[in-house]
MOPAC internal coordinates of N, CA, C and O (Angstrom, degrees):
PM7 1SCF
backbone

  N    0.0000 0     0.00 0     0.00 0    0    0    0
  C    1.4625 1     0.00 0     0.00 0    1    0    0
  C    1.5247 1   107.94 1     0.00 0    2    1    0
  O    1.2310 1   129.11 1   -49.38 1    3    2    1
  N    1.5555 1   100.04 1   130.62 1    3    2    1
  C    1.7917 1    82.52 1  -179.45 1    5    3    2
  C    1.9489 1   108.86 1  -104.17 1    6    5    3
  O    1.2310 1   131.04 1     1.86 1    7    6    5
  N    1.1723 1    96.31 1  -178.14 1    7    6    5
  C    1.1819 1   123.98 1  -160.44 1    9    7    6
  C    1.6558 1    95.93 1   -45.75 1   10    9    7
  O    1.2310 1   123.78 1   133.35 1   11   10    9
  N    1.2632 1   110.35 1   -46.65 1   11   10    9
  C    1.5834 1   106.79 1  -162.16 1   13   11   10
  C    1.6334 1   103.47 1   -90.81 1   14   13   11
  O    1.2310 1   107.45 1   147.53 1   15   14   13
  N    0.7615 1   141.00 1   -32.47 1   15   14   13
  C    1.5383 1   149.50 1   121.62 1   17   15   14
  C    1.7231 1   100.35 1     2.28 1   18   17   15
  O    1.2310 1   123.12 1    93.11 1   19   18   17
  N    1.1255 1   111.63 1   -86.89 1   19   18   17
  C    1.6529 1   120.52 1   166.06 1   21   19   18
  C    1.7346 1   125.82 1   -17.37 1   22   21   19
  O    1.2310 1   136.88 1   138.15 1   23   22   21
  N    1.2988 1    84.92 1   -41.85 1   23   22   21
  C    1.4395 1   103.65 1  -148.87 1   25   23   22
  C    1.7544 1    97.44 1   -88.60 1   26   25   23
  O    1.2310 1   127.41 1   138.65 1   27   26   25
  N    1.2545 1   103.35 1   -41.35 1   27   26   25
  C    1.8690 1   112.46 1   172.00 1   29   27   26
  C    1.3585 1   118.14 1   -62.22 1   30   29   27
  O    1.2310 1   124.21 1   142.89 1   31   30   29
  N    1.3111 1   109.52 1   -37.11 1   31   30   29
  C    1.4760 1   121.49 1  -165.67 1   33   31   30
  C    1.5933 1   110.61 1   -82.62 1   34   33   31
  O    1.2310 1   127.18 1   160.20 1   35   34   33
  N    1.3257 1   103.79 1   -19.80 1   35   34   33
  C    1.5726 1   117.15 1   174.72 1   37   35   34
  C    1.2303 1   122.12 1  -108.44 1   38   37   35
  O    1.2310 1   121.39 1  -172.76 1   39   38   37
  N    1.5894 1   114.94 1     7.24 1   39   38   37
  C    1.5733 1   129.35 1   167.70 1   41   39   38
  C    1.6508 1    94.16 1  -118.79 1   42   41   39
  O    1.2310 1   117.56 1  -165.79 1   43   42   41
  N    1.3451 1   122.24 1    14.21 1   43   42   41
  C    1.2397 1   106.24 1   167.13 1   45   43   42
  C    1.1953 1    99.05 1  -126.93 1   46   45   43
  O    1.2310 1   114.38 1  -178.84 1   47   46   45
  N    1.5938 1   128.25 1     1.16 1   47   46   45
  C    1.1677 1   120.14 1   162.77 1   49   47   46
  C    1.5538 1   120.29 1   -74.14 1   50   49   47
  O    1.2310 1   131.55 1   146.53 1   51   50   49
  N    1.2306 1    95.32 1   -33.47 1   51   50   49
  C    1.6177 1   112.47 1   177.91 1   53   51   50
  C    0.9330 1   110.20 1   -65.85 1   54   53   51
  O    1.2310 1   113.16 1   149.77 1   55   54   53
  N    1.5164 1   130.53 1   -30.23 1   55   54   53
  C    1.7589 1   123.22 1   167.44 1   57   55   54
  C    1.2592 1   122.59 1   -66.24 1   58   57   55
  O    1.2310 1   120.46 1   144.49 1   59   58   57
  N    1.2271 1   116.73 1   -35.51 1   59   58   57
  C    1.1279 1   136.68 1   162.00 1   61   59   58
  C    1.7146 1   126.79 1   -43.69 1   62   61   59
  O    1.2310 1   128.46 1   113.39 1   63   62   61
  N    1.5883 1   101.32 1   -66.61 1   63   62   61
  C    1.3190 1    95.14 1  -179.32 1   65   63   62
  C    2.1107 1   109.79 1   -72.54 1   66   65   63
  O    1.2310 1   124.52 1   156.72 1   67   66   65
  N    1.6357 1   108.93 1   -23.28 1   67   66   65
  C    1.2339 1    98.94 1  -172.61 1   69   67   66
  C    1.7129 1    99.58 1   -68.28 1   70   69   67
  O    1.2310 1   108.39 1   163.91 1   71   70   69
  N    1.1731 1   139.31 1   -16.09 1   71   70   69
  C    1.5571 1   151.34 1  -179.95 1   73   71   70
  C    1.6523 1   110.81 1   -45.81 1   74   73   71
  O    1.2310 1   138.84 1   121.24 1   75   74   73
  N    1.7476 1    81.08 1   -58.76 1   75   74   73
  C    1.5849 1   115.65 1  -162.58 1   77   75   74
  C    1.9055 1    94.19 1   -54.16 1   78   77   75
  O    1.2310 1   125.00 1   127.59 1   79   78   77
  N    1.4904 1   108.01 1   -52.41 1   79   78   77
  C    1.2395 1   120.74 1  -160.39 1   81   79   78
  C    1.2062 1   111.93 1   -54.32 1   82   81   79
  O    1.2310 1   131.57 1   123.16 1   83   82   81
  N    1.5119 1    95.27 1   -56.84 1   83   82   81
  C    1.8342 1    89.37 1   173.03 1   85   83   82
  C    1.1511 1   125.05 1  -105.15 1   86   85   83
  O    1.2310 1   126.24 1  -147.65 1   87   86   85
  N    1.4595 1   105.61 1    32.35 1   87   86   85
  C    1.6029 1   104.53 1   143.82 1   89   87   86
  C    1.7656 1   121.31 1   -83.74 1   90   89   87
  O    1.2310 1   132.36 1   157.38 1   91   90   89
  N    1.5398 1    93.74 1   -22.62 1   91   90   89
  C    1.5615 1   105.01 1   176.23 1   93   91   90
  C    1.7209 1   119.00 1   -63.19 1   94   93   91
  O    1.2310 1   134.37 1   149.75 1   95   94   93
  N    1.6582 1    89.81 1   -30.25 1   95   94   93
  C    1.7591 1    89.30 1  -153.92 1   97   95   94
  C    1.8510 1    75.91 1   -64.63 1   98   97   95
  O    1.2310 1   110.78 1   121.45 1   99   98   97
  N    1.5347 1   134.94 1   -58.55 1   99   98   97
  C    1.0660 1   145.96 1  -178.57 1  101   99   98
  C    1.2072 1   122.30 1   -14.22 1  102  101   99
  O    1.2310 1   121.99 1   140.30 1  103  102  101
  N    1.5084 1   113.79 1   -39.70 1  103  102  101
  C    1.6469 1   119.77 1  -178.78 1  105  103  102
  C    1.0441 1   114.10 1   -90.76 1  106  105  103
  O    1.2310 1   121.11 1   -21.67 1  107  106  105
  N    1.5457 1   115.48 1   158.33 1  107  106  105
  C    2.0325 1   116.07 1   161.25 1  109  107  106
  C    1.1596 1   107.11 1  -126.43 1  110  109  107
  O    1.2310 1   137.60 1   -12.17 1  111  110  109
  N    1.2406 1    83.51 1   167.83 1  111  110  109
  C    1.9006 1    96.10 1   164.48 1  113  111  110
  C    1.6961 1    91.61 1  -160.43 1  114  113  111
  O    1.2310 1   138.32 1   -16.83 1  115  114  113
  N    1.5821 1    82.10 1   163.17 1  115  114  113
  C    1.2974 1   102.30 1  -172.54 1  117  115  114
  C    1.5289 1   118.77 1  -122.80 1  118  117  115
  O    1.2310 1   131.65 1   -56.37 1  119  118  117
  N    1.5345 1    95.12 1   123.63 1  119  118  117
  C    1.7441 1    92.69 1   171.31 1  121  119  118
  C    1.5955 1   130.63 1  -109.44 1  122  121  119
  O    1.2310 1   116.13 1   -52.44 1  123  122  121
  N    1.7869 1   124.95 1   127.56 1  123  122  121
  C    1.0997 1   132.64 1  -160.94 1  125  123  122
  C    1.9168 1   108.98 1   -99.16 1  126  125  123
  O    1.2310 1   135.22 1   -44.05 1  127  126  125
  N    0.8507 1    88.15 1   135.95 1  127  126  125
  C    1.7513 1   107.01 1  -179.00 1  129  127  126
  C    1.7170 1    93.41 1  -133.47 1  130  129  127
  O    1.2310 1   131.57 1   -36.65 1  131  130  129
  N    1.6412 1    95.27 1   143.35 1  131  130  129
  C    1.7797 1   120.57 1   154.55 1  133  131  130
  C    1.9861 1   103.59 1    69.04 1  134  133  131
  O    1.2310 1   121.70 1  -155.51 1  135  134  133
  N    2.1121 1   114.36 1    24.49 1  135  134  133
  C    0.5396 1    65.60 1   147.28 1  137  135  134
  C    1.7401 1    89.02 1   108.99 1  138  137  135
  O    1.2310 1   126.57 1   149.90 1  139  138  137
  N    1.3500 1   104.97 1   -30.10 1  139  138  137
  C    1.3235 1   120.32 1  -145.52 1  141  139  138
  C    1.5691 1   141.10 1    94.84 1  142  141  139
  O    1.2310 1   132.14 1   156.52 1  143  142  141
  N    1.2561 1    94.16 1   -23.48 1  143  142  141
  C    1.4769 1   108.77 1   164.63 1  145  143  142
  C    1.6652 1   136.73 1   -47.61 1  146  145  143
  O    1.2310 1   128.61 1   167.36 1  147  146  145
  N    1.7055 1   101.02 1   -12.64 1  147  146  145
  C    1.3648 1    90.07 1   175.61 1  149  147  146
  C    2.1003 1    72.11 1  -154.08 1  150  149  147
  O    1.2310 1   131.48 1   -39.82 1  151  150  149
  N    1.7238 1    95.45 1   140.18 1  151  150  149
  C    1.2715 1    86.15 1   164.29 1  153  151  150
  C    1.5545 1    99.88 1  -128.02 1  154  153  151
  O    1.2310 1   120.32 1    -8.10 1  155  154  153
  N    1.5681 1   117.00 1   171.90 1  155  154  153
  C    1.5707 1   106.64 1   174.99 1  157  155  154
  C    1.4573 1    96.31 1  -127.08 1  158  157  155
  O    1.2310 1   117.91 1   -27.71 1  159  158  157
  N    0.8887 1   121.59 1   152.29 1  159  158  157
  C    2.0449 1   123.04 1   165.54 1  161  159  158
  C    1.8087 1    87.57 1  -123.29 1  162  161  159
  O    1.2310 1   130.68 1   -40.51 1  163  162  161
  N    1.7627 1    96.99 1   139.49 1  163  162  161
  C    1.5303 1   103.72 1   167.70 1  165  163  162
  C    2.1723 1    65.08 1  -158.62 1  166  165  163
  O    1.2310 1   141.15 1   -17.14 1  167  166  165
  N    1.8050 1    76.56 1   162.86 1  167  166  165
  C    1.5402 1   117.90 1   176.48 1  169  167  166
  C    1.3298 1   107.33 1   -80.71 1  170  169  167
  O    1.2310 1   121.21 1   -16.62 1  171  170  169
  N    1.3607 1   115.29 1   163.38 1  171  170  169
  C    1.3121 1   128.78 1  -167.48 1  173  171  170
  C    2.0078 1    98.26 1   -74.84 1  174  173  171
  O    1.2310 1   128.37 1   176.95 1  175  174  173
  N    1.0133 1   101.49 1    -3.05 1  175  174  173
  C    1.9110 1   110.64 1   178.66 1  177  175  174
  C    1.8959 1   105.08 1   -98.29 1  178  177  175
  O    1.2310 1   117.29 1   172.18 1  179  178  177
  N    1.1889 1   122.77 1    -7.82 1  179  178  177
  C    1.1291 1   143.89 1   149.05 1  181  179  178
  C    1.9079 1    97.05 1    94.23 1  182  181  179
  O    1.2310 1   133.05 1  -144.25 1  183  182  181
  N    1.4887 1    92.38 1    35.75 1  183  182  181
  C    1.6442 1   103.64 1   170.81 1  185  183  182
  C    1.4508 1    98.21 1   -71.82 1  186  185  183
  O    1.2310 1   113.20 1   -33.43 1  187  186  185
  N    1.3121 1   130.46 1   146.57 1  187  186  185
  C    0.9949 1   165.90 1   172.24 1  189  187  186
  C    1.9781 1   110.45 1   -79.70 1  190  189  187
  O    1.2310 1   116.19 1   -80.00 1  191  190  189
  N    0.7866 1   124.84 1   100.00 1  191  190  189
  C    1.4971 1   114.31 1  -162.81 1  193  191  190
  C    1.5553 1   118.88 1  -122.01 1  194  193  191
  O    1.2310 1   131.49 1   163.21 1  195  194  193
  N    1.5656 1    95.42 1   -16.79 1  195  194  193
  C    1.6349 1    83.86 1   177.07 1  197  195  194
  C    2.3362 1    93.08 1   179.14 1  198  197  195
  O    1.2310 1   125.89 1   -64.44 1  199  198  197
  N    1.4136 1   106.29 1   115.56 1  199  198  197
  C    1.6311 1   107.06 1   166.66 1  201  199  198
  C    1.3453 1   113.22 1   -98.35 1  202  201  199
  O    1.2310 1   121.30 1   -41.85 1  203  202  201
  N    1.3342 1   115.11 1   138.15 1  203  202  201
  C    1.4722 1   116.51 1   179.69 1  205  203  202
  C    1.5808 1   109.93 1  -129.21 1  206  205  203
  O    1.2310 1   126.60 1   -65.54 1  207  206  205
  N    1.2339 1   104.91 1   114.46 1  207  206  205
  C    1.3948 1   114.86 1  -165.13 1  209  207  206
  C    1.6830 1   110.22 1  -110.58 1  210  209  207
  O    1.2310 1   116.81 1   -91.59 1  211  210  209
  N    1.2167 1   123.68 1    88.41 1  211  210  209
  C    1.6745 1   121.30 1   167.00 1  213  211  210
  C    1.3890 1   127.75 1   -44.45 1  214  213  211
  O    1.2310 1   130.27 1    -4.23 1  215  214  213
  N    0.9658 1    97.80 1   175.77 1  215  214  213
  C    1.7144 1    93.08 1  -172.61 1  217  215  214
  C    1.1272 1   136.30 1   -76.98 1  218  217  215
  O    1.2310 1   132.91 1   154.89 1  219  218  217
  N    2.2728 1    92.66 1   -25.11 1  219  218  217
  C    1.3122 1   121.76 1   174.55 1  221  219  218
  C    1.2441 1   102.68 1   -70.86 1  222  221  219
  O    1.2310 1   100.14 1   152.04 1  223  222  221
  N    0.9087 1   153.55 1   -27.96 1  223  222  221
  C    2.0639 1   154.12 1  -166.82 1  225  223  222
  C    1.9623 1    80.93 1   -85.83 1  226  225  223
  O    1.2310 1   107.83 1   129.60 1  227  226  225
  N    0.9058 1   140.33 1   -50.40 1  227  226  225
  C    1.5441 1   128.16 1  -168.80 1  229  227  226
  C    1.3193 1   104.49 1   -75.71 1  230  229  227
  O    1.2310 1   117.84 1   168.81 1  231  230  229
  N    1.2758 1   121.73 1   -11.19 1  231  230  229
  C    1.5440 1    97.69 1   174.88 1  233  231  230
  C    1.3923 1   122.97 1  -111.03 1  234  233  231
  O    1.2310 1   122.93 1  -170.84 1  235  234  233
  N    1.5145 1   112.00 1     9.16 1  235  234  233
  C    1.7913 1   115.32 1   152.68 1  237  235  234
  C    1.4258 1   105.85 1   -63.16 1  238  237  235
  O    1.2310 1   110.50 1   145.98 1  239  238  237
  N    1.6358 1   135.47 1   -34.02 1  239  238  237
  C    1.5344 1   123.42 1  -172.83 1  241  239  238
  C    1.8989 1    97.84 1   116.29 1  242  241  239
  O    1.2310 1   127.37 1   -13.34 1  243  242  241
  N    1.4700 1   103.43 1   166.66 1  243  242  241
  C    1.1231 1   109.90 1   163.61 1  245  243  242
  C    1.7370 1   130.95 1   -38.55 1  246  245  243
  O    1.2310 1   130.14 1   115.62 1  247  246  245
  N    1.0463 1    98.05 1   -64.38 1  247  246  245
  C    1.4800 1    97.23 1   179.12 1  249  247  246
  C    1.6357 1   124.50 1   -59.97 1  250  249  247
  O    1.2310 1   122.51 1   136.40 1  251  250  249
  N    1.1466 1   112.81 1   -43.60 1  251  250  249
  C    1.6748 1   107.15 1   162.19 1  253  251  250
  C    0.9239 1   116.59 1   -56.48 1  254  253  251
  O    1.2310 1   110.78 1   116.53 1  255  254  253
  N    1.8285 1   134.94 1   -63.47 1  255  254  253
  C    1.4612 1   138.48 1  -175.56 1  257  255  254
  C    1.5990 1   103.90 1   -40.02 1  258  257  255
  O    1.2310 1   115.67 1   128.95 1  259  258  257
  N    1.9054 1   125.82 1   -51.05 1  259  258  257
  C    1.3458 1    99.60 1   175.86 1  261  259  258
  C    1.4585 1   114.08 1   -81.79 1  262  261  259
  O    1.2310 1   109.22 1   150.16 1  263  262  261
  N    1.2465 1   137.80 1   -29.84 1  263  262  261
  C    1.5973 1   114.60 1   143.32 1  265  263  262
  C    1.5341 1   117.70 1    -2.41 1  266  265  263
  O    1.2310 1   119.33 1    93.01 1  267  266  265
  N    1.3757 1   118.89 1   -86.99 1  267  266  265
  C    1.4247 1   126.04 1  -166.63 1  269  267  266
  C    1.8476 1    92.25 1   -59.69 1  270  269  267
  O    1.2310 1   116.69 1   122.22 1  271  270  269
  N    0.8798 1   123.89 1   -57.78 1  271  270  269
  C    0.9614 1   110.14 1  -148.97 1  273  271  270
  C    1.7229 1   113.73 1   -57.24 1  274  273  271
  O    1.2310 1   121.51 1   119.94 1  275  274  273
  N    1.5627 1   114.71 1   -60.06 1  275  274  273
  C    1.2492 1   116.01 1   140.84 1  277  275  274
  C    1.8638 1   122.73 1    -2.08 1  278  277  275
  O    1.2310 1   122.61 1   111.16 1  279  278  277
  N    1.1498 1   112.60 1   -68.84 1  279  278  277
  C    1.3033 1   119.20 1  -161.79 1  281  279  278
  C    1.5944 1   102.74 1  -104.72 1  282  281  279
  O    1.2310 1   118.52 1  -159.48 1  283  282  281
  N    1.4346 1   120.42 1    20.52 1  283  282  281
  C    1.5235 1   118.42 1   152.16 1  285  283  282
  C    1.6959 1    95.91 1  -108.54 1  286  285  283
  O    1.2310 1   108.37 1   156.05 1  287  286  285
  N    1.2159 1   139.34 1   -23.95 1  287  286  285
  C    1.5900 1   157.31 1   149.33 1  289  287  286
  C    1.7362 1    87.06 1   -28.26 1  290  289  287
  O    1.2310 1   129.02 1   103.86 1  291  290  289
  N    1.1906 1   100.22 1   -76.14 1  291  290  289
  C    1.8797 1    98.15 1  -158.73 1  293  291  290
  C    1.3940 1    98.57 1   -59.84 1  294  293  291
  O    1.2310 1   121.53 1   110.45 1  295  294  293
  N    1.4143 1   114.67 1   -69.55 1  295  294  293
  C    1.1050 1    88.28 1   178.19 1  297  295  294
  C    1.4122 1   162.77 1    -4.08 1  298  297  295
  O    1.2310 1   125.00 1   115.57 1  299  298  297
  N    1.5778 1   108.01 1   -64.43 1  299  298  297
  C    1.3521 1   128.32 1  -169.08 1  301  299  298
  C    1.7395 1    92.59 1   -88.15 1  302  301  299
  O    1.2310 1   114.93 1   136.76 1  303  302  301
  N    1.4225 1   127.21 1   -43.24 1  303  302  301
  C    1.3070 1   123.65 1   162.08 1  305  303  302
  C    1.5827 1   118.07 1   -22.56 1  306  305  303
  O    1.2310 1   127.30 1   122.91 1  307  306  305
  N    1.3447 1   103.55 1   -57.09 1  307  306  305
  C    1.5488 1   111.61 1  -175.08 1  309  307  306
  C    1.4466 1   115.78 1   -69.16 1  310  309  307
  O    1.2310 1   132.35 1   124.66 1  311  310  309
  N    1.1734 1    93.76 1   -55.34 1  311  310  309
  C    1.9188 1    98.31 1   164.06 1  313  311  310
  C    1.3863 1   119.32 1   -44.40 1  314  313  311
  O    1.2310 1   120.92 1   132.81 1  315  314  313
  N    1.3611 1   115.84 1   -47.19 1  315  314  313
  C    1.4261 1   107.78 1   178.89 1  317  315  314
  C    1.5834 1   113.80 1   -76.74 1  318  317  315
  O    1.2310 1   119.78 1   157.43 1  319  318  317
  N    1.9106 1   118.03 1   -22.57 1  319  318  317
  C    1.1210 1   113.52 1   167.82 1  321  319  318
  C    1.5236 1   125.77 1   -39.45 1  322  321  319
  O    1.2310 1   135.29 1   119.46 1  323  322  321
  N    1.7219 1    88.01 1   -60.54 1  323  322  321
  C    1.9639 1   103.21 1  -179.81 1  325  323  322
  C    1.6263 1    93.04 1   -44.32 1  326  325  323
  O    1.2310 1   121.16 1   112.04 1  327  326  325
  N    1.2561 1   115.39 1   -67.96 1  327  326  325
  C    1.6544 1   123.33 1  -162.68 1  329  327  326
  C    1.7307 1   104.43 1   -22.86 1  330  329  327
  O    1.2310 1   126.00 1   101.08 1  331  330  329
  N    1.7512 1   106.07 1   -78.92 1  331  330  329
  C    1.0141 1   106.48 1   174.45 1  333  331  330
  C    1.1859 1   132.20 1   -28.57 1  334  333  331
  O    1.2310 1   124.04 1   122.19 1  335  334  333
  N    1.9489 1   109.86 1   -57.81 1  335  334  333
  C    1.8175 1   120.02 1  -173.90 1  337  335  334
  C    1.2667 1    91.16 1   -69.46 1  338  337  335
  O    1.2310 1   100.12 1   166.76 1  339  338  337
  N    1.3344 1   153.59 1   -13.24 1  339  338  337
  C    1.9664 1   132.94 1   158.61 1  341  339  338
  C    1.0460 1    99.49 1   -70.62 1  342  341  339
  O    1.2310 1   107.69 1   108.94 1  343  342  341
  N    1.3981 1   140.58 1   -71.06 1  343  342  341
  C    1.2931 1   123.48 1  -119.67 1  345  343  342
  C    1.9608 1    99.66 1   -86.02 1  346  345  343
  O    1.2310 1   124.56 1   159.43 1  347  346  345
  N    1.8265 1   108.86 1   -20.57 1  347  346  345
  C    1.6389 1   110.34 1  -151.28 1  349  347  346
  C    1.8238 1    75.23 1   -98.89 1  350  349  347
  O    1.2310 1   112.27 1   148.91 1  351  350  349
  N    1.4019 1   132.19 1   -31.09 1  351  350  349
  C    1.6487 1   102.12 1   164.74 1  353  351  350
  C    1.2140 1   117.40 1   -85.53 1  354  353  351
  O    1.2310 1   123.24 1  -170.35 1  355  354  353
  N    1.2279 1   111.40 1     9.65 1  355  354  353
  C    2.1764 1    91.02 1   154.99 1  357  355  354
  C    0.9568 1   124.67 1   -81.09 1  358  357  355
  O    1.2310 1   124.89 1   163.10 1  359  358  357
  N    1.6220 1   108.22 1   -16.90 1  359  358  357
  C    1.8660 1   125.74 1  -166.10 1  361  359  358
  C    1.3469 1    91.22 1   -85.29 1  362  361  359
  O    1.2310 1   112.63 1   118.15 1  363  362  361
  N    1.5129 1   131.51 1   -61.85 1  363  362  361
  C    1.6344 1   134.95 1   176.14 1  365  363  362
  C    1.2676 1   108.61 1   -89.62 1  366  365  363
  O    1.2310 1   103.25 1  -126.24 1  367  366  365
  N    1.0628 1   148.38 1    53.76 1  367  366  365
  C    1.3250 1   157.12 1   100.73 1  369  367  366
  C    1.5242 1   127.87 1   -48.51 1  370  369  367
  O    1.2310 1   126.79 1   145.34 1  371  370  369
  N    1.5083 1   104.55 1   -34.66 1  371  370  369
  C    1.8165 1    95.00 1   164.60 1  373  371  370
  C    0.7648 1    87.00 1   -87.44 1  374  373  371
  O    1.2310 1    93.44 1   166.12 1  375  374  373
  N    1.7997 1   163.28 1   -13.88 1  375  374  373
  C    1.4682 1   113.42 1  -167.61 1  377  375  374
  C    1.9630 1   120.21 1   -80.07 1  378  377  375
  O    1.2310 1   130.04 1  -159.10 1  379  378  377
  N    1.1349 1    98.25 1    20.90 1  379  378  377
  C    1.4787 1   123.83 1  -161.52 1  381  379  378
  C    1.9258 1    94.54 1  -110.67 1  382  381  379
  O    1.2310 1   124.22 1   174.79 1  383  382  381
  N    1.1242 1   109.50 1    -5.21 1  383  382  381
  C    1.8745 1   123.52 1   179.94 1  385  383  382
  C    1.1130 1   105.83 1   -95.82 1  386  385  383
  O    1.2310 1   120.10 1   180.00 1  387  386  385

């Protein structure tokens, strides 16, 4: 393979993954804590976009509500993890062609 060959395939990788990126910021997912009691939506860029806290998560008290909150956090973290590990091995998946 020569040099300039090289050189396309890795400026078209770069289109690629910059594609991928903001197709990510584009998506959500949502992570649930307490139950349902607290949900979070953030983007596949791990923006933070919107917490929704019921009334039932406020009436365990402080310490549960950040419980849930925390663990609607992981949640949606992980979700957007998977998100990411699909969408950036479809982009480097041909480089395996």
């Amino acid at each position: 393979m020569d040099m300039e060959s090289l050189m396309a395939q890795a400026q078209d990788l770069q289109t690629k993954i910059a594609a991928a990126q903001d197709s990510l910021a584009q998506k959500q997912v949502r992570g649930i804590g307490g139950n349902g009691g607290v949900i979070i939506t953030m983007t596949g860029k791990y923006d933070v976009l919107d917490v929704n806290i019921n009334d039932a998560a406020l009436a365990g008290g402080a310490q549960n509500l950040s419980v849930f909150v925390m663990d609607a956090y992981k949640d949606a973290k992980e979700k957007a993890d998977a998100l990411i590990e699909k969408t950036m091995s479809e982009v480097t998946g041909s480089l395996s062609e």
